[in-house]
N, C-alpha and C positions, 0 to 999 in steps of 0.2 A: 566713447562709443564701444571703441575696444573692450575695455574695462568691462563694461556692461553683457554684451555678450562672451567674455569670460566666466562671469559669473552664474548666467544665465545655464550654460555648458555645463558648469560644477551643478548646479543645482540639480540637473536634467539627470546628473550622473547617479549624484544621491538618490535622485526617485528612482530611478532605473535598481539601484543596488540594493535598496527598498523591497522592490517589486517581485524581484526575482530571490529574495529571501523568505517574501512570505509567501511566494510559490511553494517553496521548498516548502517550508513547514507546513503548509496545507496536504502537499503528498506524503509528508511523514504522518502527520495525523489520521491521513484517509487512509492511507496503508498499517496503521494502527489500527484504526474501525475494522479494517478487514478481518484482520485477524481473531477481535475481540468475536468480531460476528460468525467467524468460523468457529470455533471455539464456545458459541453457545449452541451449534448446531449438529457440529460435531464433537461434543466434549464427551457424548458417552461413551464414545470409543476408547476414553482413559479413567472413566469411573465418574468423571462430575454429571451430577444431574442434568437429567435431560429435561429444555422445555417441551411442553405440550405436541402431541404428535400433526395436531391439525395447522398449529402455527411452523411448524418446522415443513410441513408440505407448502405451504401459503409461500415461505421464505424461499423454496427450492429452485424457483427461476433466476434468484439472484445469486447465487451463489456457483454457476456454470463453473465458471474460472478457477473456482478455488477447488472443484471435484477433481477437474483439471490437473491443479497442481497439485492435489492431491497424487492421484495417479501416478501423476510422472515422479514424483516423489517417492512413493513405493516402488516401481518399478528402476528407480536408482540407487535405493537407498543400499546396495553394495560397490557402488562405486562412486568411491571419493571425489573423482573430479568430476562428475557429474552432480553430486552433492554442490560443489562447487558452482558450477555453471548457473546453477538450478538458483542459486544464492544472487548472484549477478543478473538473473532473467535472461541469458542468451540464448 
């Protein structure tokens, strides 16, 4: 019986390490999307084509966070460890 919920334990452990790796990989992904999606919204600011003005208005409530870190982005962008911080989210 021992035996058995030993194994039982291991098993729990694997899903558990499972679980919480394709957590991760899902916020690397989604934190990928983000970027891609900034990056079609704001890409004219560095010469690529911009979409459609009507679909970039439609799009403009999602993207609050990213104007955000926008901002605070610019408003850092002469010091380094704020560069820094801003890297980490704190």
């Amino acid at each position: 019986m021992r035996l058995l919920n030993n194994i039982l334990k291991f098993f729990e452990g694997v899903q558990e390490g499972f679980k919480s790796k394709s957590v991760e990989f899902i916020r690397v992904e989604k934190r990928e999307l983000e970027n891609v999606f900034s990056l079609l919204l704001f890409g004219s600011y560095i010469g690529m084509p911009a979409p459609p003005t009507f679909l970039s208005l439609e799009l403009l409530p999602y993207v609050a966070r990213e104007l955000y870190v926008l901002g605070t982005t610019a408003e850092r962008s002469d010091d380094p460890l704020g560069q820094i911080a801003e890297f980490f989210e704190i």
